[in-house]
C-alpha positions, 0 to 999 in steps of 0.5 A: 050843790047850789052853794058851788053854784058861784064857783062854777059861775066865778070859773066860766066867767075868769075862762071867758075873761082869758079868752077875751085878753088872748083875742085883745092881746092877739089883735093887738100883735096884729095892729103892730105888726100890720103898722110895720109892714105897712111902713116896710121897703123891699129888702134885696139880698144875697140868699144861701143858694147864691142868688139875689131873694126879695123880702118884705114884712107881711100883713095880717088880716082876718077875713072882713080887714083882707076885704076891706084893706086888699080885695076892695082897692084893687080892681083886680083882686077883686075880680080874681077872688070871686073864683075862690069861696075862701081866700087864705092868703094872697101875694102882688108883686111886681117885676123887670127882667132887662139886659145891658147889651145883646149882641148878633154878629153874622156869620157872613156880613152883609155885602154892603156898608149901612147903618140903622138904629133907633128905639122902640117902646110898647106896652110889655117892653122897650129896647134900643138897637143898632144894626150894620152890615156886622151884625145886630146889637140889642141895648136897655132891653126890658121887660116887665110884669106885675102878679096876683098870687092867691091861694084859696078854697075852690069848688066847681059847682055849689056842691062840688068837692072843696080843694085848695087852690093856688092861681099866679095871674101874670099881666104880661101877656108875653110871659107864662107860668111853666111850673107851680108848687104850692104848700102851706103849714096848717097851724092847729088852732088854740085850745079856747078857740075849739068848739067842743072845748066849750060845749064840754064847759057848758055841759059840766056848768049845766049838770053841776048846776042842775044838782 
């Protein structure tokens, strides 16, 4: 069996070689695709339901480059990832809600003629009004808020259940999350990546060689 010894060795060592291509390959695919969303603007854009969706290209890290490019730069994040044992996947945005013109008018009007007017700005919003004895208009009202969305691996305790989590943290105090639902597609992962693919192979070199 000796003489099929280089042949053994000869196959391990090509499998070893296209698993090294498929990670360069697939690294690289990475580093283009992370190139062009780092470039990217929101798009705006009428979706099949009538309504205005968002679009951006996505990033793709593996653990040490999410910790490095995302989680480190943000005070937030930061903070936010130390509740989950793994992070999967993890979404900012930022948002405004504003109307033009809200207008009250009374039922009955005030029985004397006056007029006030004026704006007001804070922290989460900023509006103009201007109120008389018909009635209140509410002008320029904005509101606005920025998100984290993570989803991620969690436990209660060191040795509690594992779960999949999904936490939307609003900085608007104002404004609440009413209603989540969370899914993922689980992607099978290659054929050379599997463990038990490599110790069959191992165990195969191992009894021919010992032959």
């Amino acid at each position: 069996m000796k003489k099929y010894i280089p042949y053994i060795v000869i196959a391990i060592l090509a499998v070893m070689l296209l698993v090294s291509f498929q990670e360069c390959s697939h690294r690289g695919e990475m580093t283009d695709t992370n190139l062009k969303a780092i470039v990217d603007t929101v798009q705006h854009y009428k979706n099949r339901l009538g309504t205005q969706s968002s679009g951006i290209r996505t990033l793709q890290f593996d653990k040490a480059q999410l910790q490095k490019e995302l989680i480190e730069k943000d005070s937030d994040l930061a903070a936010l990832t130390k509740e989950f044992i793994k992070v999967r996947s993890i979404v900012k945005f930022q948002a405004v809600t504003q109307f033009d013109t809200i207008g009250i008018v009374y039922k009955d009007s005030v029985p004397c003629v006056f007029e006030r007017s004026g704006k007001t700005f804070d922290k989460w919003y900023s509006f103009g009004y201007k109120a008389d004895q018909a009635g209140v208009k509410i002008d320029s009202f904005k509101t606005w808020t920025s998100a984290n969305i993570i989803t991620g691996t969690k436990r209660k305790w060191f040795l509690g259940e594992q779960a999949i989590k999904t936490d939307i943290t609003l900085s608007n105090p104002n404004m609440a999350v009413t209603n989540i639902t969370a899914a993922e597609v689980i992607i099978p992962s290659p054929w050379y990546r599997k463990w038990y693919v490599w110790l069959a192979a191992g165990a195969i070199g191992g009894f021919v060689i010992s032959k």
